[in-house]
C-alpha positions in Angstrom: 29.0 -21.7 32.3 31.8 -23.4 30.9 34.6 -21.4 28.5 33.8 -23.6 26.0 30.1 -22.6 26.1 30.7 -19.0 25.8 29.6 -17.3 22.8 30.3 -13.4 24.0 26.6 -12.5 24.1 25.7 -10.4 26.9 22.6 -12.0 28.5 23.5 -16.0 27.5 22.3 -18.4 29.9 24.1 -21.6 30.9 22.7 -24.7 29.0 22.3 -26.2 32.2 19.6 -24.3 33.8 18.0 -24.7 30.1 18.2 -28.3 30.4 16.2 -28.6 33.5 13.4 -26.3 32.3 13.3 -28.3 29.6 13.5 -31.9 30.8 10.7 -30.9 33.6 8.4 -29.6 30.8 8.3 -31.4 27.8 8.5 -34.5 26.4 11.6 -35.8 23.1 9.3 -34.2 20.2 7.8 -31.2 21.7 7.9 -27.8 20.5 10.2 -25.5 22.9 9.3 -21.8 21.4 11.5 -19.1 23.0 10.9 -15.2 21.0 13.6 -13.5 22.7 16.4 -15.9 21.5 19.2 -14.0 22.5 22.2 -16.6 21.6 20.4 -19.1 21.2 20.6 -21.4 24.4 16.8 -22.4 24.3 16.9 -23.8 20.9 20.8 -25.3 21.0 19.6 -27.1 24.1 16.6 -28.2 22.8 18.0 -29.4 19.7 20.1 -31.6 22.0 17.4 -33.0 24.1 15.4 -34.1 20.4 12.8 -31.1 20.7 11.5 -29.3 18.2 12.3 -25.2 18.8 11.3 -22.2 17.6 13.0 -18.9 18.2 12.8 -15.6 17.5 14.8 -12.0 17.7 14.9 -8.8 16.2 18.2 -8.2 16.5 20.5 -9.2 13.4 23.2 -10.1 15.7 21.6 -12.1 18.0 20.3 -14.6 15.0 23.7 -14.7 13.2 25.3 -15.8 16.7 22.5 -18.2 17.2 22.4 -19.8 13.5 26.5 -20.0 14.3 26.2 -21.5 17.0 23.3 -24.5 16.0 25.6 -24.9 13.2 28.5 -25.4 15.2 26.2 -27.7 17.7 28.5 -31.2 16.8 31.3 -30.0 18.8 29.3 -28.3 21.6 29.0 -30.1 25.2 26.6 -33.6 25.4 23.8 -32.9 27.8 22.4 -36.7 28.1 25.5 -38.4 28.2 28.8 -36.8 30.2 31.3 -39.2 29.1 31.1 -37.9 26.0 33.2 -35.0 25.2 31.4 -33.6 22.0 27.6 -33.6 21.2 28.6 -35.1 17.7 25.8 -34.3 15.7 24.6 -32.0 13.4 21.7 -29.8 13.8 18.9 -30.9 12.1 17.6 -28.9 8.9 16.5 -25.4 10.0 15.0 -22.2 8.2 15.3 -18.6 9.1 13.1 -16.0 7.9 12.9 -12.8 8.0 9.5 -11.7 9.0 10.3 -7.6 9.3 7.5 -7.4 6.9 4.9 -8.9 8.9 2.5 -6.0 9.4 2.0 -5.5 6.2 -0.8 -7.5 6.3 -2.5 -3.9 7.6 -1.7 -2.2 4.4 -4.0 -5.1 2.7 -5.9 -3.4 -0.3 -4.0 -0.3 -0.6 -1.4 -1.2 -2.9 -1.9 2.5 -4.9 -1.4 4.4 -1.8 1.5 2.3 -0.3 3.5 3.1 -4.0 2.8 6.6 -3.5 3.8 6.4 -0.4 7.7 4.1 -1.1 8.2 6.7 -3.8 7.7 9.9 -1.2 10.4 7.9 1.1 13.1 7.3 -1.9 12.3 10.7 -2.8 11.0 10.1 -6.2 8.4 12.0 -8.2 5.8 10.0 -9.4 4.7 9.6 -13.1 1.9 8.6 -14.8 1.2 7.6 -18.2 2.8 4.0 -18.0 1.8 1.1 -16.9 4.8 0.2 -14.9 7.3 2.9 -14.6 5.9 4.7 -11.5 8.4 7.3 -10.8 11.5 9.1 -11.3 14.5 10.1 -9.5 17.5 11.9 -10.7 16.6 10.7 -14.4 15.9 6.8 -13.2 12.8 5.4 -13.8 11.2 3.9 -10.5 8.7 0.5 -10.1 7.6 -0.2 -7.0 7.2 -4.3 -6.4 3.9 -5.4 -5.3 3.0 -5.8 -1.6 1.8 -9.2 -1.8 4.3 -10.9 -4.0 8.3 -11.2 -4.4 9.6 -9.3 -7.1 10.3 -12.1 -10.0 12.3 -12.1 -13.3 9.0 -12.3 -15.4 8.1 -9.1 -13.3 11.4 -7.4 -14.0 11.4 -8.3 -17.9 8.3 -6.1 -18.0 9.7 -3.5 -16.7 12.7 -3.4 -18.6 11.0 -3.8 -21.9 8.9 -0.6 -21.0 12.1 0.8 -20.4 13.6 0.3 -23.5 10.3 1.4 -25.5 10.6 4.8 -23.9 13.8 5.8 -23.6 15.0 5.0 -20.2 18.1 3.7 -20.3 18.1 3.2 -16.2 15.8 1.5 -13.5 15.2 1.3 -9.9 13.2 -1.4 -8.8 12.2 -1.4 -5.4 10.7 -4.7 -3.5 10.4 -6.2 -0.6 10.5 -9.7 -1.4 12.5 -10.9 -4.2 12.4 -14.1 -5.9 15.4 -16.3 -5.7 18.1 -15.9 -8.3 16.7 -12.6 -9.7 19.6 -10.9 -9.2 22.2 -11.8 -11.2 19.3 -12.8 -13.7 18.0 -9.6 -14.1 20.7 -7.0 -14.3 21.8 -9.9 -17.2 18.6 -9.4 -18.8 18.6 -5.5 -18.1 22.1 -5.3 -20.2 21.2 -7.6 -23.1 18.5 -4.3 -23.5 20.9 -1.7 -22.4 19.0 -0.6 -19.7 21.4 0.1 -16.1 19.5 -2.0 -13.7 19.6 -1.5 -9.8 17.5 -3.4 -7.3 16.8 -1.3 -3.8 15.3 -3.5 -0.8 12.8 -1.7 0.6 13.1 -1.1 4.0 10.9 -3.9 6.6 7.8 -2.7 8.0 9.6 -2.3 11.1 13.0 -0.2 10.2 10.5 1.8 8.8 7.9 2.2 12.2 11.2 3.2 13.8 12.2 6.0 11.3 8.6 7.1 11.6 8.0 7.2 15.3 4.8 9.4 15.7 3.5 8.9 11.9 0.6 6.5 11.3 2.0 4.3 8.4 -1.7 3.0 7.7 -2.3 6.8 6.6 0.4 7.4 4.3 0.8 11.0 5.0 3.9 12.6 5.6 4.8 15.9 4.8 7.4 16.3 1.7 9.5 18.6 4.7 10.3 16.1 7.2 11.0 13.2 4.8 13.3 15.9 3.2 14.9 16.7 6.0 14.7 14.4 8.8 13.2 10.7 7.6 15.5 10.7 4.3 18.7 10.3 6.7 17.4 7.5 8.7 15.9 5.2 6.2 18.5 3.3 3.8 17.2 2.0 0.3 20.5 -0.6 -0.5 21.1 -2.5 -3.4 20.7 -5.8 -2.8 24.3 -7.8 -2.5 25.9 -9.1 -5.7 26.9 -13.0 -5.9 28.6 -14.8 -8.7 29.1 -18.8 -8.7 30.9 -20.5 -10.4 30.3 -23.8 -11.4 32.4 -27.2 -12.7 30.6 -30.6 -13.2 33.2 -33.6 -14.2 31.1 -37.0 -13.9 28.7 -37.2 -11.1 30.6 -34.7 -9.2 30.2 -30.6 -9.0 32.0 -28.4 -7.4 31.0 -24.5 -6.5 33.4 -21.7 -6.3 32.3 -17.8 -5.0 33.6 -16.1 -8.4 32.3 -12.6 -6.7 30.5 -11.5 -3.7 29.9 -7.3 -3.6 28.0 -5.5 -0.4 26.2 -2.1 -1.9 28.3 0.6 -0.4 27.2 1.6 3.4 28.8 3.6 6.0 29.3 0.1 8.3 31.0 -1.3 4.7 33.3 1.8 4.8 34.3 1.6 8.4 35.6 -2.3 7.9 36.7 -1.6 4.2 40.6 -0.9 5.1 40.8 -4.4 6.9 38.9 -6.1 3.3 41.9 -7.4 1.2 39.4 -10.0 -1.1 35.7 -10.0 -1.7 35.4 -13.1 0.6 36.0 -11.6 3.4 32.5 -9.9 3.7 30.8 -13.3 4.0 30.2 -14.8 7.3 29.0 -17.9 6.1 27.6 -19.9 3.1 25.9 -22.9 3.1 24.3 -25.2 0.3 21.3 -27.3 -0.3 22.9 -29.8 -3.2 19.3 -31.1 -3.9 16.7 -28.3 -3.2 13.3 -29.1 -3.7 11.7 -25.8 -4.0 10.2 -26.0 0.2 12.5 -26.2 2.9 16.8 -25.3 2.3 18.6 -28.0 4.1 22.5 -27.4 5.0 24.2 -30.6 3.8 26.9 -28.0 3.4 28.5 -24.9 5.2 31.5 -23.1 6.1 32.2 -20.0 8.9 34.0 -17.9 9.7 35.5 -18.3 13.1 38.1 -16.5 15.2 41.1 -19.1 14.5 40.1 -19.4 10.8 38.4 -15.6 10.3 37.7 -16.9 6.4 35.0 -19.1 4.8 36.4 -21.7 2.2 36.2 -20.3 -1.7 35.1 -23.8 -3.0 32.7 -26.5 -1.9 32.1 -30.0 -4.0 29.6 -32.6 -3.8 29.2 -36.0 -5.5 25.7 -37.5 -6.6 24.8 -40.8 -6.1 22.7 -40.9 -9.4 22.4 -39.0 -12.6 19.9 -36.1 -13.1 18.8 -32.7 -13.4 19.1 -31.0 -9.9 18.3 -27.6 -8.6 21.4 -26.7 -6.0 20.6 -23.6 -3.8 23.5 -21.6 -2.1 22.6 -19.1 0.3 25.3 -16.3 1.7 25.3 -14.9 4.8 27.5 -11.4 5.1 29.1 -9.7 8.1 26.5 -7.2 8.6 23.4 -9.9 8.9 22.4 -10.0 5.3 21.6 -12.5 3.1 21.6 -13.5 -0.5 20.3 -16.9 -2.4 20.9 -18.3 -5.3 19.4 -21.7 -7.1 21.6 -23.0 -9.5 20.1 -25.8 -12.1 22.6 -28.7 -12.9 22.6 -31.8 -14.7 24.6 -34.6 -13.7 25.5 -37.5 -16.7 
């Protein structure tokens, strides 16, 4: 494996022994799947052989070094042609999701009990009476988002206005989907009605199968004692991250600056926070669809960070070919793994 190759990850494989799997088993087009991703050889080679791949991981680190590293793939080695010292293209569009949740699919039907259940774990008593305020805790009123569904503004507004008709002047809103651009939408919204909006991400299905090792989640039944005193400590409930954009439009050009980027404080947050002199230093990378169509993000933008430049870029600008209205989607990557999008409507004169 060549220095340049090296990513630091501890079981990464040289793209050469990749290359003739590969070659020997498929055919340009074919669908290379590798669910143990690691750094991402499989897919960085296949990408560079014209397959299709599909990987997978559970660990946070091993995706962000494997999204790094397809998004760094132009200056990577050539594997088809040696005379060429870089590969020199881009990696073709790409999505990552997050499917922690996946199992939920077991909880089908049983939407009352699995609230009950979210409000036992954040330690909330539950309430009745209203028709979305579910529970309390420390004074806040609680809603649980639906199981089936992302959490959307519409969703949120309904929340609030119960709110405001009976005296709550703050609201948790747990979910674990959320709809894109809710955030900075809603805790708008939530102010305009003076009601102190948070949004908590509810732990995936599967942080929360490791905090319960020895419970059945399908039964819902824990005792009040052990979330007290033992599950409490391992499960987090986090705000989700804060981003601000700003936006400039002069012609047929735009150009995006990060106004604000805010992590909800963690203990990993506090052990890097003496070495965070601006708000930009938490992001990892950001990237930008400048014509999303509501399917598939496609990077026709982005900016890393990297060791010799350990800070992503404040601005990024774009020039249409034709006037219009445009949706432009930015999506944030922190230091930790997580993620934050936002879809930004423009229109271009």
């Amino acid at each position: 494996m060549t220095a340049s190759e090296r990513v630091h990850f501890d079981t990464q494989k040289p793209e050469k022994i990749l290359k003739r799997i590969i070659l020997t088993s498929s055919n340009p087009g074919d669908i290379i799947a590798d669910f143990f991703c690691g750094s991402g050889t499989t897919g960085a080679v296949a990408e560079k052989l014209g397959r299709r791949w599909i990987m997978a991981d559970l660990s946070k680190f091993a995706i962000q070094v494997t999204r790094k590293r397809l998004l760094d793939i132009h200056h990577s080695k050539d594997l088809l042609n040696e005379k060429k010292k870089e590969y020199g293209n881009p990696a073709r569009p790409f999505e990552i999701l997050n499917l922690g949740n996946y199992s939920v699919g077991e909880w089908k039907d049983k939407e009352e009990e699995f609230v009950k259940f979210i409000l036992q774990l954040y330690q909330a008593k539950p309430l009745t009476g209203f028709n979305y305020i579910q529970g309390e805790k420390e004074k806040r009123a609680v809603h649980i988002g639906s199981l089936s569904a992302p959490v959307t503004i519409d969703e949120i507004k309904t929340v609030v206005d119960e709110c405001q008709k009976n005296n709550f002047k703050t609201l948790d809103i747990l979910g674990l989907e959320w709809g894109y651009g809710v955030n900075e939408l809603a805790k708008a919204l939530a102010k305009k009605q003076k009601v102190d909006l948070r949004l908590i991400q509810i732990p995936s299905y599967n942080e929360l199968s490791s905090a319960l090792v020895g419970f059945d989640l399908n039964l819902f039944k824990i005792p009040d004692e052990i979330v007290e005193k033992e599950i409490s400590k391992n499960i987090k409930f986090l705000e989700l991250p804060y981003l601000e954009i700003e936006t400039k439009i002069k012609n047929k050009s735009i150009e995006l600056k990060i106004a604000d980027f805010q992590l909800p404080p963690t203990p990993e947050l506090a052990e890097i926070s003496e070495k965070i002199k601006d708000s930009i230093d938490l992001i990892d990378y950001w990237a930008v669809d400048w014509n999303y169509q509501g399917d598939t993000f496609h990077n026709q933008w982005q900016d890393y960070r990297t060791k010799k430049e350990p800070r992503v870029d404040r601005k990024a600008s774009y020039t249409y070919e034709k006037a219009g209205e445009y949706q432009v989607m930015v999506k944030v990557i922190d230091v930790f793994g997580g993620d934050v999008s936002k879809v930004i409507k423009v229109k271009i004169k």
